[in-house]
VOLUMKE-864007 format. One line per 3 residues: for each residue x, y, z of C-alpha. Coordinates in Angstrom, 3 decimals. Example, Ala and Ser with C-alpha at 12.3 -4.5 7.8 and 13.67 -1.06 7.14 Angstrom:
12.300:-4.500:7.800 | 13.670:-1.060:7.140
END
This chain:
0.000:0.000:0.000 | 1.480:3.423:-0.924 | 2.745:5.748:1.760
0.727:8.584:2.403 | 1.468:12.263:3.711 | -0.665:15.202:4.864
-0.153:18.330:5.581 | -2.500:20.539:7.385 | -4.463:19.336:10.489
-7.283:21.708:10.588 | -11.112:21.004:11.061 | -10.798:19.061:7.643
-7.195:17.796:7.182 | -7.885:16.418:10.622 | -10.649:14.215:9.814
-9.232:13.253:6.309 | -6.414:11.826:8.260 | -8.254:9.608:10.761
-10.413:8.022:7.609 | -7.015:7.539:5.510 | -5.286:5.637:9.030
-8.888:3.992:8.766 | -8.142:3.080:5.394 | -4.710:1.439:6.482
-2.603:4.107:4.914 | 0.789:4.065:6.269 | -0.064:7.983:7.087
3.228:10.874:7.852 | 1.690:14.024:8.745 | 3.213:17.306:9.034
1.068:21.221:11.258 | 2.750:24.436:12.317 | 0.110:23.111:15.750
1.648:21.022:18.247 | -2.013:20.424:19.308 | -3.284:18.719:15.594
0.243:16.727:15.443 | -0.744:15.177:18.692 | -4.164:14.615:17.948
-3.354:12.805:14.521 | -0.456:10.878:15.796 | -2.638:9.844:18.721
-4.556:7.618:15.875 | -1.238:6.013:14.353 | -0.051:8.860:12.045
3.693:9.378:11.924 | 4.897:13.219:12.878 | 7.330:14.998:10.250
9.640:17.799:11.418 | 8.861:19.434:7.930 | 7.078:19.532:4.826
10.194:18.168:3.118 | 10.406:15.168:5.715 | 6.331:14.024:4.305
7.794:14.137:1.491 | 10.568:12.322:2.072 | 8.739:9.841:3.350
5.605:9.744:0.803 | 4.320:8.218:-2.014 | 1.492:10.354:-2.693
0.868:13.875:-0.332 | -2.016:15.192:0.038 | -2.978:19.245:0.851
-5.313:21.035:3.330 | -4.202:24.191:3.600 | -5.942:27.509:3.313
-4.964:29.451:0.865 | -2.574:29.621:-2.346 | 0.332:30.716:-0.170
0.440:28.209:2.684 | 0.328:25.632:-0.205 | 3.251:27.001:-2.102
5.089:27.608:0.974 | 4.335:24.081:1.699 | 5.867:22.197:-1.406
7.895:24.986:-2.425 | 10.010:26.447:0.379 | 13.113:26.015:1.859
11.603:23.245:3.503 | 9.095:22.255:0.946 | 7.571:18.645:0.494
8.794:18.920:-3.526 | 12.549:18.801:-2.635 | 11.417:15.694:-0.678
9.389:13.976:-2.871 | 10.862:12.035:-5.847 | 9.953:11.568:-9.300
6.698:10.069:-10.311 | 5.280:11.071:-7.133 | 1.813:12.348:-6.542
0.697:15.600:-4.980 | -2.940:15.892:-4.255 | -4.325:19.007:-2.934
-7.691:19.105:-1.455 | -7.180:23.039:-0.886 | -9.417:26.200:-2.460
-6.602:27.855:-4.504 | -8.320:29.099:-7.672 | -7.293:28.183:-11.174
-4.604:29.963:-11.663 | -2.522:28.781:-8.322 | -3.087:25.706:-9.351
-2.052:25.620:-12.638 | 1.126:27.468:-11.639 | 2.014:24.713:-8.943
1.183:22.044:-11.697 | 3.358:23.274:-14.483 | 6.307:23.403:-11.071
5.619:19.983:-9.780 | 5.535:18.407:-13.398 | 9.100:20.331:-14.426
10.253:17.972:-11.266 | 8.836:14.939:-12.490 | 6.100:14.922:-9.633
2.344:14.475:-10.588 | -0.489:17.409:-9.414 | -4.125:16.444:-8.360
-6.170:19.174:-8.415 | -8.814:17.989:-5.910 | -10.559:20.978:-3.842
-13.429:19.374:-1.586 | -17.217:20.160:-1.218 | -20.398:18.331:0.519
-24.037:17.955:0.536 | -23.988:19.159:3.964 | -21.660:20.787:6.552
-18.153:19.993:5.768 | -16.527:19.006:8.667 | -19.463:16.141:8.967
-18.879:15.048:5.759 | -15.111:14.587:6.274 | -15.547:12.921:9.197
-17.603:10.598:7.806 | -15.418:9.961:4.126 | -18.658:11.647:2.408
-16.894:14.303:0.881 | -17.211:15.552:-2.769 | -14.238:15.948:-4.372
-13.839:17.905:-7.827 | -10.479:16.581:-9.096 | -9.042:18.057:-11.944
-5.683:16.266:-13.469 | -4.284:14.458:-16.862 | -7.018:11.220:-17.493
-3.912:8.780:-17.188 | -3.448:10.075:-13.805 | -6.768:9.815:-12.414
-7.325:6.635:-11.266 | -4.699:6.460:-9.133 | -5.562:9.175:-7.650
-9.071:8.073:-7.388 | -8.201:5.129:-5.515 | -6.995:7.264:-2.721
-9.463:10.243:-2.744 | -12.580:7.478:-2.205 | -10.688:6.790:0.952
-12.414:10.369:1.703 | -14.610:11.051:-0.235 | -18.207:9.547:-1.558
-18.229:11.253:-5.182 | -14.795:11.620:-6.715 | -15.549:13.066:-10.342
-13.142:14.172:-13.103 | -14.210:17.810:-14.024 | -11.307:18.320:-16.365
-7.698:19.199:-16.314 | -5.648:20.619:-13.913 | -7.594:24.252:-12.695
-10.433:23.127:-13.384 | -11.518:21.435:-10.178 | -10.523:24.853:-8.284
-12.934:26.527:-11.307 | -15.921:23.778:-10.253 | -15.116:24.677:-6.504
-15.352:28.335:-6.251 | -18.358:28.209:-8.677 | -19.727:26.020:-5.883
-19.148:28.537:-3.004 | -20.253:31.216:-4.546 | -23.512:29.875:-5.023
-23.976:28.684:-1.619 | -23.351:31.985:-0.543 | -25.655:33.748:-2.639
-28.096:31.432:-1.670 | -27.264:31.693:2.351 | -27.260:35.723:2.061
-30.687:35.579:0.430 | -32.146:33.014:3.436 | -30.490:35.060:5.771
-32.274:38.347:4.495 | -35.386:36.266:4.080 | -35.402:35.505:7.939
-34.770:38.323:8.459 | -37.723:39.477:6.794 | -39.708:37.499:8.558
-38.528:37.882:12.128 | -39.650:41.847:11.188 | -42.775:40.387:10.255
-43.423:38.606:13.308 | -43.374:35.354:11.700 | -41.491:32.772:13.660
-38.379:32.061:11.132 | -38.731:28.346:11.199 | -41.538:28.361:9.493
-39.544:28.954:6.160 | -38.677:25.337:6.406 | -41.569:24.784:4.526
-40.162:26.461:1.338 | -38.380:22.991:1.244 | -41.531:22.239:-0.637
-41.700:25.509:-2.762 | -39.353:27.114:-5.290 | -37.324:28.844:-2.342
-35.772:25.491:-1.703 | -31.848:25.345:-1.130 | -29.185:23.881:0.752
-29.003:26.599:2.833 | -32.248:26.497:3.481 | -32.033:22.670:4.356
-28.734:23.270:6.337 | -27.858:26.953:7.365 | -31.366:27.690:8.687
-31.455:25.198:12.096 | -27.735:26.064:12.883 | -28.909:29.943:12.655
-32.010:29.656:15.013 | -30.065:27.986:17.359 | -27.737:30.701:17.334
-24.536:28.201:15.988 | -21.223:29.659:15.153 | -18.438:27.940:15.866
-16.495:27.185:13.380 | -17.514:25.005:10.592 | -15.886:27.141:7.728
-14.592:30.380:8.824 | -15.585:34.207:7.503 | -12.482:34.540:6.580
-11.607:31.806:4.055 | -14.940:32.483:2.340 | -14.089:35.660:1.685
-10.509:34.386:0.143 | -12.738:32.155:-1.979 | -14.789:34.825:-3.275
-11.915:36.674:-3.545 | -10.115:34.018:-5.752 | -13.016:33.807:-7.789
-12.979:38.138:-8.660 | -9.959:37.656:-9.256 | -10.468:35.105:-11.978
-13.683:36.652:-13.142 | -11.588:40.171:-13.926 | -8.938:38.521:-16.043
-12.045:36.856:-17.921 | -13.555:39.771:-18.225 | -16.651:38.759:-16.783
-19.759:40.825:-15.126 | -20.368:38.980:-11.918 | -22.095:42.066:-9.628
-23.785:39.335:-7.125 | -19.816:38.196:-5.920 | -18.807:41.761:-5.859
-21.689:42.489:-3.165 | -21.372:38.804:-1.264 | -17.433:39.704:-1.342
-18.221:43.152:0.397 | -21.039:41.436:2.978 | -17.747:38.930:3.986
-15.764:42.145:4.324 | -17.916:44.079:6.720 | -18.240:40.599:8.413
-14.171:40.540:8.979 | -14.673:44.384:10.006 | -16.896:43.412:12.756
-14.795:40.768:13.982 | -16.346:37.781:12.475 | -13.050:36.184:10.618
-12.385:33.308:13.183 | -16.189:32.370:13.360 | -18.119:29.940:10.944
-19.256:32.361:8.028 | -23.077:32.068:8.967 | -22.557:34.725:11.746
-22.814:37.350:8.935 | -25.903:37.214:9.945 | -24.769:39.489:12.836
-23.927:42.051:10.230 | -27.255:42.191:9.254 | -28.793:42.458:12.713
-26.653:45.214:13.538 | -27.812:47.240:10.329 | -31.377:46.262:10.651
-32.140:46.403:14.508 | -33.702:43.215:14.209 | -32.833:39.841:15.283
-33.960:36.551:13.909 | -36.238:35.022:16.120 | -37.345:38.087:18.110
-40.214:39.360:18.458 | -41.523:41.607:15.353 | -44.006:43.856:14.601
-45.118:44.325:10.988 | -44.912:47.571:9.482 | -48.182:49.322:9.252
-49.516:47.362:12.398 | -51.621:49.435:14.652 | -48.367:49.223:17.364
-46.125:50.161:14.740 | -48.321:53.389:13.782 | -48.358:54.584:17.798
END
């Protein structure tokens, strides 16, 4: 069985290494956190001093890591996993880098012989649930020839593992992806809002499951917002790197795309207020700020006979 490595031991790379030990991957993992070292090696995982000692060590590493410069940091530094890793190795990186990062890291890794996976993750519900549980999505984009080996490892993780297209292109799938779900949280999230002003208790919305207003976030988001839930589950801040990476891109294409421009302001005001380090649903907090109103409070609707007094 090929040896594995991973680096990054957050709320994701943490999980992804307790299903690949699971798995009965021979597992070397590398965190700038003494506290996610001990907590993987706790399971069986093997602790590296240094990127370059995964790779030293690894057949195949794999990426969670959140954003474009803690990945090329990671493989590329002075103490980078490429200068461990030998030719006709594997690099698979499950991190949100946009298109471009990752077809720059590509073109590097393959002028050193090494093979890139482009393989950013999503799920049909929270994230760090479906990590836990290997029911990940996983939007690889790499050469065909180089797929199924990397397939065999990624279902280790993940529940759908589907070639979108070369490398870039899963990053391209992936912040597609998030910016959807975010245009479709911000609009439940002003809908509740709407209807705590209303008086109308917000949990009734959950019966536009049966009506056109039907989403994810209105399946998901909505019970973690009544019951007030914020910790961490993907943080303000790397949502707004995401949309970020994905203005970025849509500039250089020359594309109109005002609906990212405003979510990517919302997430800005969010990190203004203080929000960065807390699951990106308490923008919501924004909101109530602007508005005066909370979700779930008591409302009055406008033009009632209290609201005319």
């Amino acid at each position: 069985m090929k040896r594995l490595g991973l680096i990054g031991l957050g709320i994701v790379g943490s999980r992804v290494a307790a299903n690949l030990l699971k798995a009965g991957y021979p597992l070397t993992v590398f965190d700038i956190r003494e506290e996610a070292l001990e907590g993987a090696c706790g399971r069986g995982a093997a602790r590296a001093s240094s990127p370059k000692a995964v790779g030293e060590r690894s057949d195949a590493i794999l990426l969670s890591l959140p954003s474009p410069k803690e990945v090329k940091e990671a493989l590329f530094g002075e103490e980078g996993a490429a200068h461990g890793l030998g030719r006709g190795r594997m690099v698979i990186n499950l991190s949100t880098i946009g298109p471009k990062a990752a077809i720059e890291i590509g073109e590097g890794l393959r002028a050193m012989g090494i093979e890139f996976i482009d393989a950013p993750i999503t799920a049909p519900y929270m994230g760090y649930l479906a990590a836990e549980r290997g029911e990940l999505t996983i939007l690889v984009g790499c050469e065909e020839g180089a797929f199924e080996e990397a397939e065999r490892i990624l279902s280790k993780i993940g529940k759908v593992v589907v070639r979108v297209g070369p490398v870039g292109s899963g990053q391209a799938v992936k912040l597609a992806n998030n910016l959807m779900a975010a245009i479709n949280t911000l609009g439940l999230f002003e809908a509740a809002l709407w209807a705590s002003k209303y008086g109308i208790d917000p949990k009734t919305l959950e019966v536009l499951r049966f009506g056109t207003g039907d989403s994810w976030a209105l399946r998901n988001r909505l019970p973690k917002l009544l019951a007030r839930d914020f910790s961490p589950g993907f943080k303000t801040g790397l949502m707004h790197k995401d949309i970020g990476l994905f203005l970025e891109e849509a500039r250089e294409l020359n594309l109109f795309t005002p609906l990212a421009g405003l979510v990517y302001q919302l997430l800005q005001a969010a990190k203004a207020f203080g929000l960065g380090e807390e699951d990106w649903g308490s923008i919501i907090k924004v909101y109530e700020a602007i508005n005066g109103v909370k979700v779930g409070s008591p409302g009055r609707p406008p033009g009632s006979s209290s609201s005319r007094s």
